[in-house]
C-alpha positions as CSV (number, residue, x, y, z in Angstrom):
1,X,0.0,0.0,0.0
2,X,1.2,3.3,-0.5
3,X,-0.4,5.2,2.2
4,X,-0.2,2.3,4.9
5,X,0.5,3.9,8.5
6,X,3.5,2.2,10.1
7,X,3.6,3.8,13.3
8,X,0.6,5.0,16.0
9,X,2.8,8.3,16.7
10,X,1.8,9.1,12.9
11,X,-0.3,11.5,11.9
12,X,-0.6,8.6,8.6
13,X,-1.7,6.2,11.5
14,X,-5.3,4.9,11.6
15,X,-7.8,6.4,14.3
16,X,-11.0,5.5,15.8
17,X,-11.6,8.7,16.8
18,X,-11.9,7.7,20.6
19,X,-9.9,10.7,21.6
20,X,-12.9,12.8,20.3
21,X,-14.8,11.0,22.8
22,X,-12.9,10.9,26.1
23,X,-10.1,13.5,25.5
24,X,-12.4,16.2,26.8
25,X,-12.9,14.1,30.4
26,X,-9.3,12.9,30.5
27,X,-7.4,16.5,29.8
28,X,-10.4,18.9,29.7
29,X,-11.9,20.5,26.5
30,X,-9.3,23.6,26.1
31,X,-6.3,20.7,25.9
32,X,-8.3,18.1,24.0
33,X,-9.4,20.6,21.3
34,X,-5.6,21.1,20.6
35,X,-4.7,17.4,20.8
36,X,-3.4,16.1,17.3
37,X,-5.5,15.0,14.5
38,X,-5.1,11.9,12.2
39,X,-5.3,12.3,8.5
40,X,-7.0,9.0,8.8
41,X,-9.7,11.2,11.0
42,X,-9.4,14.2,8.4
43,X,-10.1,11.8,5.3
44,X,-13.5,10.8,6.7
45,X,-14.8,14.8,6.3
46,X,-16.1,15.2,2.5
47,X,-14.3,18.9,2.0
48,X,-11.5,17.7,3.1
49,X,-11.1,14.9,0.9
50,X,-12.1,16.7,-1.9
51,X,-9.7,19.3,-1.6
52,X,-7.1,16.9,-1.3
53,X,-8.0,15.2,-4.4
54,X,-8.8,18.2,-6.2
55,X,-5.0,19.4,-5.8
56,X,-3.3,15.3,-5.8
57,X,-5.4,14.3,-9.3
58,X,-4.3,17.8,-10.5
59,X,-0.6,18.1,-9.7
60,X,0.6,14.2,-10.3
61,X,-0.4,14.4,-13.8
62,X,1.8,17.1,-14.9
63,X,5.5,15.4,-15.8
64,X,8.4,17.3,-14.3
65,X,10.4,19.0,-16.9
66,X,14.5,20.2,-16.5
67,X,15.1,23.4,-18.4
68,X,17.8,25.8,-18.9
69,X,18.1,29.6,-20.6
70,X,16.8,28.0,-24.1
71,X,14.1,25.9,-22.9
72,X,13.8,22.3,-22.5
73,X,16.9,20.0,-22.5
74,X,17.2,17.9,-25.5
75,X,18.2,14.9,-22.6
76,X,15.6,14.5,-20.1
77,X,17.4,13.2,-16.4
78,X,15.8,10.1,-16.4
79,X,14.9,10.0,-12.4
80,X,12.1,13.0,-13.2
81,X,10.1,10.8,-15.4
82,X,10.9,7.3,-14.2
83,X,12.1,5.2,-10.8
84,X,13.7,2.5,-9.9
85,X,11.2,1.1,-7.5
86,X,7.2,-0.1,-7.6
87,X,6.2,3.3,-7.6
88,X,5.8,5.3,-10.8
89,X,6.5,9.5,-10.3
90,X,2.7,9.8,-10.8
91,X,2.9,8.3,-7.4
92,X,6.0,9.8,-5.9
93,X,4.0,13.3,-7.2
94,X,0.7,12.0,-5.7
95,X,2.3,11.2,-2.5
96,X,4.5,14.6,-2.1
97,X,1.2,16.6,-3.0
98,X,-0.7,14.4,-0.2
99,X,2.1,15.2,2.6
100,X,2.3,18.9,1.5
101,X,-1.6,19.4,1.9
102,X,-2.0,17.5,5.5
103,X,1.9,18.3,7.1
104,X,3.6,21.0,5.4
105,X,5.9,19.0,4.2
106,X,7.7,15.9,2.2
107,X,10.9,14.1,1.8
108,X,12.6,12.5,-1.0
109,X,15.8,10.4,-0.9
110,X,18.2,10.4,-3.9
111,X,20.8,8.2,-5.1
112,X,23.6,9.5,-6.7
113,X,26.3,8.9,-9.7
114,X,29.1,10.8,-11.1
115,X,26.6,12.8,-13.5
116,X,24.2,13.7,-10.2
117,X,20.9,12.0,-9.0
118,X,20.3,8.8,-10.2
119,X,16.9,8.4,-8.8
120,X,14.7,9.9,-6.2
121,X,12.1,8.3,-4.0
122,X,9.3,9.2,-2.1
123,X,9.6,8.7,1.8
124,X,6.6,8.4,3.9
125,X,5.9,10.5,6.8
126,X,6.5,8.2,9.6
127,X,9.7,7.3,8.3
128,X,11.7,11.0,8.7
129,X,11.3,13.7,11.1
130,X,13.3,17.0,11.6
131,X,15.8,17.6,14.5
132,X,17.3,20.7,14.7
133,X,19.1,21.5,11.4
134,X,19.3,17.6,10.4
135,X,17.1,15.3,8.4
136,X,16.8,12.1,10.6
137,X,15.6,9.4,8.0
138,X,15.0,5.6,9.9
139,X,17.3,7.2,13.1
140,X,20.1,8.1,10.7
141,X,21.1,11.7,10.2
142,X,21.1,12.0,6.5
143,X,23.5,13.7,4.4
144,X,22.3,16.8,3.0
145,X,22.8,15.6,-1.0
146,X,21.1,12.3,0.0
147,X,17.4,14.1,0.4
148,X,15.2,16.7,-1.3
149,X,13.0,18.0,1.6
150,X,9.9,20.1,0.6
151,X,8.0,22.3,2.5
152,X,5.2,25.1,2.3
153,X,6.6,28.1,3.9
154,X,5.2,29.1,7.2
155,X,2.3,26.1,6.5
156,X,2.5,23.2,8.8
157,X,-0.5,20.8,6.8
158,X,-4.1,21.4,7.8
159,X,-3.8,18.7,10.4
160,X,-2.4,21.5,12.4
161,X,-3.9,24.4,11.0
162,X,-7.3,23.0,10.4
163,X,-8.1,21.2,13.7
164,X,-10.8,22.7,15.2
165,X,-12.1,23.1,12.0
166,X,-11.5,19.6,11.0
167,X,-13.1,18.7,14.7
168,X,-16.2,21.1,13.6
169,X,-16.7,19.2,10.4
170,X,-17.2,16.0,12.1
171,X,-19.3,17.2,14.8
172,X,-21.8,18.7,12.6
173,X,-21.6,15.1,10.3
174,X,-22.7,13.6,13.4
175,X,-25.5,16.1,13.6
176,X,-26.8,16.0,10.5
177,X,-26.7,11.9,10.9
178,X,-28.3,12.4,14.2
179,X,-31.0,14.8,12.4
180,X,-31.9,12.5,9.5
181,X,-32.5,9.5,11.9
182,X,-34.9,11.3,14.3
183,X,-35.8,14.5,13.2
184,X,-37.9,15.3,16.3
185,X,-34.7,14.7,19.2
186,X,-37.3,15.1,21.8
187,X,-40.7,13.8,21.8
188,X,-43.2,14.4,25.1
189,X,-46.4,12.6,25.9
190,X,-48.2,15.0,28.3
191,X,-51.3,14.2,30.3
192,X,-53.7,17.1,30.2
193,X,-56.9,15.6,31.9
194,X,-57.0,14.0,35.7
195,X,-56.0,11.1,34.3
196,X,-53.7,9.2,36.9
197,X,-51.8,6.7,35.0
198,X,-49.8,4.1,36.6
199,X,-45.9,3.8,36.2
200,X,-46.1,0.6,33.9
201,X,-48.7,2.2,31.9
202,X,-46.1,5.4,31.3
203,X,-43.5,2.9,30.5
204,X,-45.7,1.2,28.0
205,X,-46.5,4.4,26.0
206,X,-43.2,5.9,26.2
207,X,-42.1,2.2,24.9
208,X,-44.6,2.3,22.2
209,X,-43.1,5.5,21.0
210,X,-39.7,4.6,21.1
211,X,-40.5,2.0,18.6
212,X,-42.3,3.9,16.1
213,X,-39.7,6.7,15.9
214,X,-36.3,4.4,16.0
215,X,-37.3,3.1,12.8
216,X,-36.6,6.2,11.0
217,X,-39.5,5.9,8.6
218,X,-42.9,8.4,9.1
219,X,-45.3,7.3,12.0
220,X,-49.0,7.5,12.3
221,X,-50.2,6.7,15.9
222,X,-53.1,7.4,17.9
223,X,-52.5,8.9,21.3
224,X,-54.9,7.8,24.4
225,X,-57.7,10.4,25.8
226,X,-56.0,12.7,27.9
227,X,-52.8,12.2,26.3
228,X,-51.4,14.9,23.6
229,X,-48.2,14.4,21.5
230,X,-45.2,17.4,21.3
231,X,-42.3,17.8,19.5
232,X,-39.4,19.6,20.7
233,X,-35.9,20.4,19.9
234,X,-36.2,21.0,15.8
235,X,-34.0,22.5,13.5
236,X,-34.5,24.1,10.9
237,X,-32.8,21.6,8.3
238,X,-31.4,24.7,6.2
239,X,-29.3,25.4,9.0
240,X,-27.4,21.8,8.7
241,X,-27.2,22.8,4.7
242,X,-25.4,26.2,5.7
243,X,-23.1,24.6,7.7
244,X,-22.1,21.8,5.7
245,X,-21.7,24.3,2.6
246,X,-19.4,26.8,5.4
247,X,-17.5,24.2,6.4
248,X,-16.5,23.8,2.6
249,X,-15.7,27.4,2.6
250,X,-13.3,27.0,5.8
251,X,-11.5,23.8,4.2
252,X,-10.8,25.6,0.8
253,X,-9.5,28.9,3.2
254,X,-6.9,26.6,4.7
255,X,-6.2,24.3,1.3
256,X,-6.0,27.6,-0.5
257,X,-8.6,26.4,-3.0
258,X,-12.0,28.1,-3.6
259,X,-15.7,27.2,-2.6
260,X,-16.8,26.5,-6.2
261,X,-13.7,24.1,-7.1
262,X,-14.7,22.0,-4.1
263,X,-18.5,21.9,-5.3
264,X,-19.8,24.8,-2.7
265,X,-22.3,27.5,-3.0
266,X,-20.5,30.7,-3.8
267,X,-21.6,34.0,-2.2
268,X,-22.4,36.4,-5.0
269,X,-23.7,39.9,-5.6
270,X,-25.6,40.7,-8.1
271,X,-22.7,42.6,-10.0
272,X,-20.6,39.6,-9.9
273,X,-20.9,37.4,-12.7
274,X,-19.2,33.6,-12.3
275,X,-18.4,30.7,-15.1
276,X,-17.3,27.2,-14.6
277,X,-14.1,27.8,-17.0
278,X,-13.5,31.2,-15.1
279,X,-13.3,29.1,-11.8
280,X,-11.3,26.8,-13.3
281,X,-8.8,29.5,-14.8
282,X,-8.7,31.2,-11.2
283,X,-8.2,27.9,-9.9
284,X,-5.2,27.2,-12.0
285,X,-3.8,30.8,-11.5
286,X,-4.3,32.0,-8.4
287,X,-4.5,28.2,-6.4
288,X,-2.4,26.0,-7.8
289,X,1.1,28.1,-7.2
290,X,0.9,28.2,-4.1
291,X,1.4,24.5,-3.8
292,X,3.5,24.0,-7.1
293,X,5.5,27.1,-6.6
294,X,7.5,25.0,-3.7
295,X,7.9,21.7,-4.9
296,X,9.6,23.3,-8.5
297,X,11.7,25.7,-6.1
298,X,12.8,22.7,-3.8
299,X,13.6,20.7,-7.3
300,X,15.3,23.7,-8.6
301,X,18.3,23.8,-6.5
302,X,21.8,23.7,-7.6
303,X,22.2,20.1,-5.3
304,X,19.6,18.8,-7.7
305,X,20.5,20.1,-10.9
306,X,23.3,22.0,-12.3
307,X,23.3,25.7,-12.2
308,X,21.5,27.5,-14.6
309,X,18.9,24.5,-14.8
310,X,15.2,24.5,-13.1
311,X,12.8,22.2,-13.2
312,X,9.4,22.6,-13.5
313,X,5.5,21.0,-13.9
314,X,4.8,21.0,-17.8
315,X,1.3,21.9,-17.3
316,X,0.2,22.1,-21.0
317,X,1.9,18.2,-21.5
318,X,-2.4,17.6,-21.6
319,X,-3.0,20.0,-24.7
320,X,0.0,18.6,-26.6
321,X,0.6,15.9,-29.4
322,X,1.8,12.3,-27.7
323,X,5.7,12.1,-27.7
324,X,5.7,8.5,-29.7
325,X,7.0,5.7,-28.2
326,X,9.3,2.4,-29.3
327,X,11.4,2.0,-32.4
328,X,10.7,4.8,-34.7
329,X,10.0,3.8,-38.1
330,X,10.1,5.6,-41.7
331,X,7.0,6.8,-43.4
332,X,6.2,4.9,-46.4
């Protein structure tokens, strides 16, 4: 598996969300609300994902291109558009994009020759961390020319940015779940005559009730003399719809991708006038940089390629002719 959590101290490891649960009676809500947050946990909140596969399916598909002053070289370093492991660099792309979004940052380790890099591989997460000024890959300081470390500046991941707001998201899930299987949370039998009714008899209405409204489907009941039926504790549903739609709105703020790109309702006025293609183009402009931007810089250094080479996405590879492939043969 690509993804597969190896260790419980990462944020890659799996989560049952129990902290959610007991964290506020163990260490009190202020600490709780500030205790760490799995991407396991984050990947079960539908703006989230989205975003994150908005920005992965985007980026992984654009092949990484070396240039210099004239353009593209003429000979391509073969560890930007192949590998020598299981993964392909749609992957190693896939999985740097994934680590930028939810921690700020990525690693890759290179091998080296006497012309430069050889090959470069994705490392996951739980592998590598930081300490001081060194790169500690598997408990082993690294050499510097032995890793390309990526990073968003000043971004640590939405895991850490995002928390409460990923901790929101799920709570109002819950809610809305809550809301579709018993719309009325709070259902009261009153007696409004002399009526005297006997414990057991109180117990069996209240049991009959129970019944018909667990099932989740609508309920047509007959209520004893004396007896009248209220509702209490509804919501109006439109205020579960504006806070699912917000909640998009908050998750695009921190991914620095817009409402409409993650399938929200945008906030107009009537002087603003929006398209699909001019999303996409704002999208592409204004969003996209600010996660590219890095990875090209990081790739761009002259412990990665020679000076006066840069490498960058070739983001119109899409619109152009196929590069054939195999032994070329002659026209007849």
């Amino acid at each position: 598996m690509l993804f597969s959590p190896t260790g419980i101290a990462s944020p890659w490891a799996e989560s049952d969300g129990i902290l959610h649960h007991v964290g506020p009676e163990i260490f009190g809500s202020d600490i709780a609300s500030n205790l760490p947050i799995s991407r396991d946990e984050a990947m079960t909140i539908p703006a989230v994902i989205k975003a994150r596969n908005l920005l992965v399916a985007t980026i992984a598909k654009f092949p990484l291109v070396a240039l210099d002053k004239s353009g593209p070289l003429a000979s391509q370093p073969a560890w930007l558009y192949r590998q020598d492991d299981d993964l392909s660099t749609y992957d190693r792309t896939a999985a740097t994009v994934d680590d930028l979004f939810f921690n700020g940052r990525s690693l890759w380790t290179t091998t080296r020759g006497s012309s430069g890099i050889l090959n470069a591989s994705w490392i996951p997460s739980d592998r590598w961390h930081i300490d001081g000024a060194d790169v500690v890959i598997d408990g082993v300081v690294a050499d510097d020319r032995d890793f390309i470390l990526f990073h968003i500046p000043l971004f640590d991941g939405v895991l850490k940015h995002g928390r409460r707001t990923i901790r929101g998201a799920r709570d109002t899930e819950l809610a809305w779940v809550a809301k579709m299987r018993n719309p009325t949370p709070v259902n009261e039998l009153r007696i409004v005559d002399d009526t005297n009714l006997e414990q057991d008899e109180v117990d069996e209405l209240r049991k009959k009730l129970d019944q018909k409204t667990a099932a989740g489907e609508s309920v047509n009941m007959v209520t004893p003399a004396g007896v009248e039926f209220n509702a209490h504790g509804e919501v109006d549903p439109a205020l579960y719809v504006e806070g699912r739609n917000a909640i998009r709105t908050d998750i695009g703020s921190f991914a620095n991708v817009s409402v409409a790109m993650l399938d929200g309702t945008i906030g107009v006025d009537s002087l603003t006038y929006s398209t699909k293609e001019g999303e996409k183009n704002k999208f592409y402009e204004f969003d996209l940089p600010f996660w590219t931007d890095p990875i090209q810089a990081a790739l761009s250094v002259d412990k990665v390629v020679p000076r006066g080479q840069r490498v960058r996405f070739d983001m119109y590879a899409a619109h152009n002719m196929p590069v054939p492939t195999g032994v070329p043969t002659e026209d007849d």
